[in-house]
C-alpha positions in Angstrom: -118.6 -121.3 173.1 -118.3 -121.0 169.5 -121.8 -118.7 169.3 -119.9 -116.3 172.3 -116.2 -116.1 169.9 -118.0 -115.5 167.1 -120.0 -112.4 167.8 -117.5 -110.3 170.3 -114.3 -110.5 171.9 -114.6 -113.1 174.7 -115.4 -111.1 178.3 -116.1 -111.6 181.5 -120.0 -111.8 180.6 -118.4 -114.9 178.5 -117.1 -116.2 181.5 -120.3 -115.8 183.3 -122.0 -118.1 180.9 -119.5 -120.5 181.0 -119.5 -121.2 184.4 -123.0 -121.3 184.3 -123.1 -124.1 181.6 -120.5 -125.9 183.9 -118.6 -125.9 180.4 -115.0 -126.4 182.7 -113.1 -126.0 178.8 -114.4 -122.7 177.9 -113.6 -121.5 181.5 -109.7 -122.7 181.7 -110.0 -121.4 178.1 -110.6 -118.0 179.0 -108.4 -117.5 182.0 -105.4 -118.5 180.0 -106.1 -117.6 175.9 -107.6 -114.2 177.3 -106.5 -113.7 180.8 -110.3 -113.7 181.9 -110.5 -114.1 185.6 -113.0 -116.7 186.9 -115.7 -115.1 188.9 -115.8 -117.1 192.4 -119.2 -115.6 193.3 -120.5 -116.7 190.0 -118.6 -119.9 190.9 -120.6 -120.2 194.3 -123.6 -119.2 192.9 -124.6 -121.9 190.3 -122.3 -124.4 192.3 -119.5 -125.0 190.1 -117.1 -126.3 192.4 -114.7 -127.1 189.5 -114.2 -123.9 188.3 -114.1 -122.6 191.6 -111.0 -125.2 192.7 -109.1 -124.0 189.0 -109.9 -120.1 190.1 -108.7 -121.3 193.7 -105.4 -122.6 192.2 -104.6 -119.5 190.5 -105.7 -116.7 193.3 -103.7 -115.4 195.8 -107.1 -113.9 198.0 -106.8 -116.9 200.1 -109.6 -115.7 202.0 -111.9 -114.2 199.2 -112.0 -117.6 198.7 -113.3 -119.0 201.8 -116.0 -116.6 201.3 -117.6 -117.7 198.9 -116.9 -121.4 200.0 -119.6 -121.2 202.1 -122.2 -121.4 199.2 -121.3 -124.9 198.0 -123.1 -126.7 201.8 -120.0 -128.1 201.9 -119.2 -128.4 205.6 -115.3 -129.6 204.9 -114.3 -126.9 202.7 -115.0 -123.9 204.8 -113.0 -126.6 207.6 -110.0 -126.6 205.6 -109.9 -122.9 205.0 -110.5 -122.0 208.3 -108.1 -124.5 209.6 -105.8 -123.2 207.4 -106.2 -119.4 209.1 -108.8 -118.2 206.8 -110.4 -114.6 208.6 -113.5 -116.0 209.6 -115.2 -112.3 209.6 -113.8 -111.3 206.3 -116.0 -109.3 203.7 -116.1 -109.0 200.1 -116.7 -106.2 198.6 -120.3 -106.1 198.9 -119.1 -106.2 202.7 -121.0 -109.5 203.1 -119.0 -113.1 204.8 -119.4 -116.2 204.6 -122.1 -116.1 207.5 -123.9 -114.2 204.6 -123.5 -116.8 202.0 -124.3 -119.7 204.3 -127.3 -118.2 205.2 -128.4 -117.2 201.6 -128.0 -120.8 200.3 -129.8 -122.1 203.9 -126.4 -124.1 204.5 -127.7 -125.0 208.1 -124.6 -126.9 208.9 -122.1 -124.3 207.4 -123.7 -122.0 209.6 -123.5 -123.9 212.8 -119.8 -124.6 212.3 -119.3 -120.9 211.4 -120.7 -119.6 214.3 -118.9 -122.2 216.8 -115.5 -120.7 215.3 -116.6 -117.0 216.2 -118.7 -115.8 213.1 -120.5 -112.2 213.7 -124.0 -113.4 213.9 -125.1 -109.7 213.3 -122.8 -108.6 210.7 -123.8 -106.2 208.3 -123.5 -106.1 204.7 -123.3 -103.2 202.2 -127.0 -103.3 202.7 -127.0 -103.1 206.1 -128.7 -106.9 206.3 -127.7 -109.8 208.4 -127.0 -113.4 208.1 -130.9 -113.3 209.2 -132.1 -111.4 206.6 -130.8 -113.4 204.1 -132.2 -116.5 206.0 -135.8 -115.2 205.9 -135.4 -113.8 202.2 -135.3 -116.9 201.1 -137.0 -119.1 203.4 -134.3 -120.8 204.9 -136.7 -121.8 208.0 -133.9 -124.2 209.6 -131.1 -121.6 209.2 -133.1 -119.0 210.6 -134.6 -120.8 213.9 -130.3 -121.6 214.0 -129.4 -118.2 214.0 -132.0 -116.8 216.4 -130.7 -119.5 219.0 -127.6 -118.4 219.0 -128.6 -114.3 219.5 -129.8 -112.9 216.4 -131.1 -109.6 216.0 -134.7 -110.6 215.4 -135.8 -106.8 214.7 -132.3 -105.3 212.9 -133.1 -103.3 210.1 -131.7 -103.2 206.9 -130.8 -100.0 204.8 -134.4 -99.6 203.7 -135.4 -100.5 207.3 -136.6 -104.1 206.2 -136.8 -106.7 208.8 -136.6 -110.2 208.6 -140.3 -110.5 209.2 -141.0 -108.1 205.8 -138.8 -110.2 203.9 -140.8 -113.4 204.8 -143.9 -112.0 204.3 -143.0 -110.5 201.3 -142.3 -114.0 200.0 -145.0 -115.6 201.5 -142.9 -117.9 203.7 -145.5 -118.9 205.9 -143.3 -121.1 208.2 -140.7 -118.7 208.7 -143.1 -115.9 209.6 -144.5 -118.3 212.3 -141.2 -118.9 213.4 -140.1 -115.2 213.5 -143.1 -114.4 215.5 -142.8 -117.3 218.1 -139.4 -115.5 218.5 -141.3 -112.1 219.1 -140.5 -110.5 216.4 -142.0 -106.7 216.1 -145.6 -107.7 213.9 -146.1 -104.4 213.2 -142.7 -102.9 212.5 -142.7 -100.2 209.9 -139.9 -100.3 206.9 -138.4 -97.2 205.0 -141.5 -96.8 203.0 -143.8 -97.2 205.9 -144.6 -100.8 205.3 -145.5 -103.4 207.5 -145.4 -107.3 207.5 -148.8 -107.1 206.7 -148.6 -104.4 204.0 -145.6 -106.5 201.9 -147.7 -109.9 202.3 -150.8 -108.3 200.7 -149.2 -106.4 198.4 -147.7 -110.0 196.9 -150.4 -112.2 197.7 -149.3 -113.6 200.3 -152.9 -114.7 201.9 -151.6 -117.2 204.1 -148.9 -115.1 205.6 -151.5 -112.3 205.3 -153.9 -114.5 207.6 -151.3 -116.1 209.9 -149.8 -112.3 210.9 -154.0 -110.9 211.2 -154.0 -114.0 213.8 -151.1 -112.8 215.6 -152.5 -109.2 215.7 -151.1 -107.6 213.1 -153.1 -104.0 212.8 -155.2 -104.0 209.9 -155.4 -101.0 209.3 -152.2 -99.6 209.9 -150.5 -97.2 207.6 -147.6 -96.5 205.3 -146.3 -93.1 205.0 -148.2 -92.2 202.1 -151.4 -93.6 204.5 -152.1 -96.7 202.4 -153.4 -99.7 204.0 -152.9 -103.2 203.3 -156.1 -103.2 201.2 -154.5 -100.5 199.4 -152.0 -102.6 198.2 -154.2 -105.5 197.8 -156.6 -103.8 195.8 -154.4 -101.9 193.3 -151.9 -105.2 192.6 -155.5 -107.4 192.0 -154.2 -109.6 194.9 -158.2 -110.8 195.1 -158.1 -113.4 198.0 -155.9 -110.9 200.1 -158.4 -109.0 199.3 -161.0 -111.2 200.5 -159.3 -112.1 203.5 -158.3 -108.5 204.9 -162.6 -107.4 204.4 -163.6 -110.9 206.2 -160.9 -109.3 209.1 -162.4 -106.0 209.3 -160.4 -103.9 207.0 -161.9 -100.7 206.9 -163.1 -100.4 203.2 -163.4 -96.9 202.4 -159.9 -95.9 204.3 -158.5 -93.0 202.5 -154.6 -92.6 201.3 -152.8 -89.4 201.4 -154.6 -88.0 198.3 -158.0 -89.5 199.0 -157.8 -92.7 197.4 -160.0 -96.0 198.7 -159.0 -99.2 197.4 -161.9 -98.8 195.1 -159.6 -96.1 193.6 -156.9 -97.7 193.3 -158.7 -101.3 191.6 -160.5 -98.9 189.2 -157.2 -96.9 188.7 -155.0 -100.0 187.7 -157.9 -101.8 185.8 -158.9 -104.6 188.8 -162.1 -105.6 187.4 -162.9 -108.6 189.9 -161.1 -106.6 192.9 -163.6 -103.6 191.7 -166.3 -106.2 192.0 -165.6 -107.7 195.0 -165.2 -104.4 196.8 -168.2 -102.8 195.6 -170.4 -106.5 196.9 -168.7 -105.3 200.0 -170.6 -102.0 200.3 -167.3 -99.8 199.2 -168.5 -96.3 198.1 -168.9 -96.0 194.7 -168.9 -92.2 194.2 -165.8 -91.8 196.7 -164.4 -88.3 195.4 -160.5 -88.3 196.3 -158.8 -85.2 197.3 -158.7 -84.0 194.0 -162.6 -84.6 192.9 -162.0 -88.2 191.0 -164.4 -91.0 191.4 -163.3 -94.4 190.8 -165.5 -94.0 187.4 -162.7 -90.7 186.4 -159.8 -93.2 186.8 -161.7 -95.8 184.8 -162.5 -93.8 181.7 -159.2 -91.8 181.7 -157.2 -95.3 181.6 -159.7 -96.7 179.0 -160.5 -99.8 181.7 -163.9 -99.8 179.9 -164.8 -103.3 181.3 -164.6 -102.0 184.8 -166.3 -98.5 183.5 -169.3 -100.8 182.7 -169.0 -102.6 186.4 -169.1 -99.0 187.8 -172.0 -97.9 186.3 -174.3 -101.2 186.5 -173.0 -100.6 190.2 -174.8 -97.1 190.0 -171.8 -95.0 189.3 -172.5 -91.0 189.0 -171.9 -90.8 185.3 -171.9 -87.1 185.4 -169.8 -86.6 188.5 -167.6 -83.4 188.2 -164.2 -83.4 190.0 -162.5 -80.3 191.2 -161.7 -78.9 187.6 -165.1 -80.1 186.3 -164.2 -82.7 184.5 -166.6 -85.6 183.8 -165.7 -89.3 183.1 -166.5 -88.4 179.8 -164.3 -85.2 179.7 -161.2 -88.0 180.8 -162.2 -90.4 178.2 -161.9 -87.8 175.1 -159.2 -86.3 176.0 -157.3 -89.7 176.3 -159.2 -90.6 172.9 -160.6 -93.3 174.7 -163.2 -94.4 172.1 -164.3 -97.4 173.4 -165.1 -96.3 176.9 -166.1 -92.7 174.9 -169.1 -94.8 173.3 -169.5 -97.0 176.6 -170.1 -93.9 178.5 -172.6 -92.6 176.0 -174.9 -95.3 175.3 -175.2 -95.1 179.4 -176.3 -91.3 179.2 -173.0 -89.3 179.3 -174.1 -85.6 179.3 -172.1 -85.4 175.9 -172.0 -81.4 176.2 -171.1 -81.0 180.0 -168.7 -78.4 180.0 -166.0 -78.3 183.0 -164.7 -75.1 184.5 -163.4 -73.8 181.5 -166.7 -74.3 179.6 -165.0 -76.9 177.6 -167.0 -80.1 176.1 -165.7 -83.6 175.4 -165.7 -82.5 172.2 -163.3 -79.5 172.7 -160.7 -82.1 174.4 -160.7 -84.5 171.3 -160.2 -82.0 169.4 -157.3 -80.6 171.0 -155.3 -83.5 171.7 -155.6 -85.5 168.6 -158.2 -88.2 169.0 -159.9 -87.9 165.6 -161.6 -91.1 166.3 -163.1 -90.2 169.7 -164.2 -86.5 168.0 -165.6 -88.3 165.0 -168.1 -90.4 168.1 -168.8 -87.4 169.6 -170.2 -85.5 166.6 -172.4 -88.8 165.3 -173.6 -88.6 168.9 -174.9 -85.0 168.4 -172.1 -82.7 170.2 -172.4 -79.3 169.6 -169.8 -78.6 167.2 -170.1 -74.9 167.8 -169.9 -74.9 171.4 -167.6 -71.9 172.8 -165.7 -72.4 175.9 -164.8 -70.2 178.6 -162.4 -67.7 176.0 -165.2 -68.5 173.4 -163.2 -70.9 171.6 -165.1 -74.2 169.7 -163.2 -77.4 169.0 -162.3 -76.4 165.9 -160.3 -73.6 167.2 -158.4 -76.3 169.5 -157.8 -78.1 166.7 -156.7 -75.6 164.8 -154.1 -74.0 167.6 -152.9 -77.4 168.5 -152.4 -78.6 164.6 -154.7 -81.1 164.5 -155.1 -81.2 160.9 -157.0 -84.2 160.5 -159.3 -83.4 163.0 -160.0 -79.5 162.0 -161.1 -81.6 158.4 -163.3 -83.6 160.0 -164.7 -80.4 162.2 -165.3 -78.6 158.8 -166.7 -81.7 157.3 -169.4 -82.0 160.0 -170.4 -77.8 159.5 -168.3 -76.3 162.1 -168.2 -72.4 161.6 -164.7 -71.9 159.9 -164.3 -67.6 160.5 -166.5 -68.3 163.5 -164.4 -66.0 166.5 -163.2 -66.1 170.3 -163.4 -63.7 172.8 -160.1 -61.6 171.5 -162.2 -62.1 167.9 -159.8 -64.6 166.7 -160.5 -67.3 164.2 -158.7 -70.6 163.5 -157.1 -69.6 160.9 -155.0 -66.6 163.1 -154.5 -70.0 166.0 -153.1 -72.4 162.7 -151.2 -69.0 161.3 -149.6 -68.0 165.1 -148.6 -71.7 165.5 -146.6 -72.1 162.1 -149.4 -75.2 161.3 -149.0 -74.7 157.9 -151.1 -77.7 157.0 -153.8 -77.0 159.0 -154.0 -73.4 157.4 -154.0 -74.6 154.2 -156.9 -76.9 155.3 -158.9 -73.9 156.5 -158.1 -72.0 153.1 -159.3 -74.5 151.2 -162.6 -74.9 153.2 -162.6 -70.9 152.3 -161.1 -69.4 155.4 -161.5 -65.5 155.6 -157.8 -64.7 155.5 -158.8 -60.8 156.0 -160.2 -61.3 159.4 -158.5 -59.2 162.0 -158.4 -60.1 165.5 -158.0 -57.5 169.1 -154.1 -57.3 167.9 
């Protein structure tokens, strides 16, 4: 209390903590030394039942009230308000009853009395989700075999189409998937995003949902609207005995998404080492080129995931693989000054002066964007430090048009040709001069820059 007074004007985030500390003092203190109004959800929520009965005393939302009296699982409180001619259908204002509440807190006995007085079993909240919903969300097994006995919509949606069955298997309630199934629940019914039960179980680990829905015949291989399988999911959130599980089932291993990616993609991508590995002992295709040209080994070395890099390429990865622009894993790695994988990649045979599709080198990418360290590598390795691109440009030319001052040193330190010139005949100095790098001119200058060298202009 004191800590909360001392550094801001008490507020209702101060009476959010009080309540939550049960500290009934610093509530009644509030309400009447700063005409703070007691939060009743917040009351229901972390089931302070004192501070609720003060706030009750001092409201006139009779029914607001009897709302959020259904949270305590106390059967005789929502009895007096409701004998007392409480609406038993009323909303707050995130348009949810008491039915809501009930079922949240898995108040099986609140909800059974509820419904015998006329409760909407289907009633929908501002998120379009039902006493159900709620049930399922949190594993409230009891509540929800209740509820579908007396009607519930087993398949209503929610407003990003969720039905109970995603929220169960999305939260690996086991026994209330089983029970939503027995119930005939839709196994495959597709969400907002295109998931199914199956996709939200493996996407959080769920492997014993995951197993108990494959049972029931959930489709393996079934799609999301971006044409992602379970194993998708699986594979790029490292779920690894999901994983397991949906390859012992079938799951087609080398399934492409809607830009090309495997699973292998996506492990490699997000830095799953042991998914990586335990794909790749499952025969997954190691030089898979996705729609764009990448290899697992691109998304590797362009994240820096240099420990699964080195599983790629002991797993036979194509080193030298171009993708659609040319670029190499190597190419990636530079131009993300990725040193560590840089060096990996050499010391396994890296084609240190492959040039993509603009003629461009590792080298002429570390030097553009910066990665002094990575350029520094690639010269002790023996890259060409002269070597034009496309427009006849060398690294130090990048450097020098991108202001990479520290790099352009270490260029001219290593022998790279200071007046040497591009296709339109200019030199680094005109790049540095047409940039406004004032540095990196005076760099050049003092490595004895030809200042007098015209360009085509």
């Amino acid at each position: 209390m004191s800590e909360c007074l001392k550094y801001q004007k008490p507020n209702n985030e101060c009476m959010k903590y009080a309540i939550i500390s049960h500290n009934i003092d610093f509530v009644t203190f509030l309400m009447n030394e700063y005409n703070i109004k007691i939060d009743l959800k917040s009351c229901g929520k972390y089931k302070n039942f004192e501070s609720f009965l003060v706030c009750f005393d001092q409201i006139d939302d009779f029914n607001l009230c009897f709302v959020y009296s259904a949270m305590f699982n106390i059967l005789s409180l929502c009895e007096y308000f409701i004998s007392h001619g409480a609406n038993i259908n009323v909303k707050d204002k995130d348009a949810k009853a008491a039915l809501h509440y009930a079922a949240l807190e898995n108040s099986k006995e609140t909800v059974e009395f509820l419904l015998s007085h006329g409760a909407n079993i289907n009633e929908k909240d501002y998120f379009l989700e039902t006493a159900l919903h709620y049930a399922a969300k949190n594993n409230s097994k009891e509540t929800v075999e209740l509820l579908l006995s007396h009607g519930a919509n087993i398949n209503e949606k929610g407003d990003f189409k969720d039905t109970a069955l995603h929220y169960a298997a999305e939260n690996n309630s086991k026994e209330t998937v089983e029970i939503l199934l027995s119930h005939g629940a839709n196994i495959n019914e597709k969400n907002g995003l295109g998931l199914t039960a199956l996709h939200c179980a493996a996407e959080n680990n769920s492997k014993e949902t995951a197993e108990l829905l494959l049972s029931h015949g959930a489709n393996i291989n079934e799609k999301d609207y971006f044409k992602e399988t379970a194993l998708h999911y699986a594979a790029k959130n490292n779920r690894l005995e999901t994983t397991e599980l949906l390859l012992s089932h079938g799951a087609n291993i080398n399934e492409n998404e809607e830009l090309g990616h495997t699973a292998l993609h996506c492990a490699a991508k997000n830095n799953r080492k042991e998914t990586t590995e335990l794909l790749l002992s499952h025969g997954a295709n190691i030089n898979e080129n996705e729609e764009l040209g990448h290899t697992a080994l691109h998304y590797a070395a362009k994240n820096n995931r240099k420990e699964t890099t080195e599983l790629l390429l002991s797993h036979g990865a194509n080193i030298n693989e171009n993708e659609e622009l040319g670029h190499t894993a190597l190419h990636y790695a530079a131009k993300n000054d990725r040193k560590e994988t840089t060096e990996l990649l050499l010391s396994h045979g890296a084609n240190i002066n492959e040039k993509d599709d603009d003629g461009k080198t590792a080298l002429h990418y570390a030097a553009k964007n910066y990665s002094k360290k990575t350029a520094k590598l690639l010269l002790s390795h023996g890259a060409n430090i002269n070597e034009k691109d496309a427009d006849g440009k060398t690294a130090l030319h990048c450097a020098a048009k991108n202001n990479r001052k520290e790099t352009a040193e270490l260029l001219l330190s290593h022998g790279a040709n200071i007046n040497e010139k591009g296709d339109f005949k200019d030199t680094a100095l005109h790049y540095a001069a047409e940039n406004n790098s004032k540095e990196t001119v005076e760099i050049l200058l003092s490595h004895g820059a030809s200042f007098n060298e015209k360009d085509e202009d």
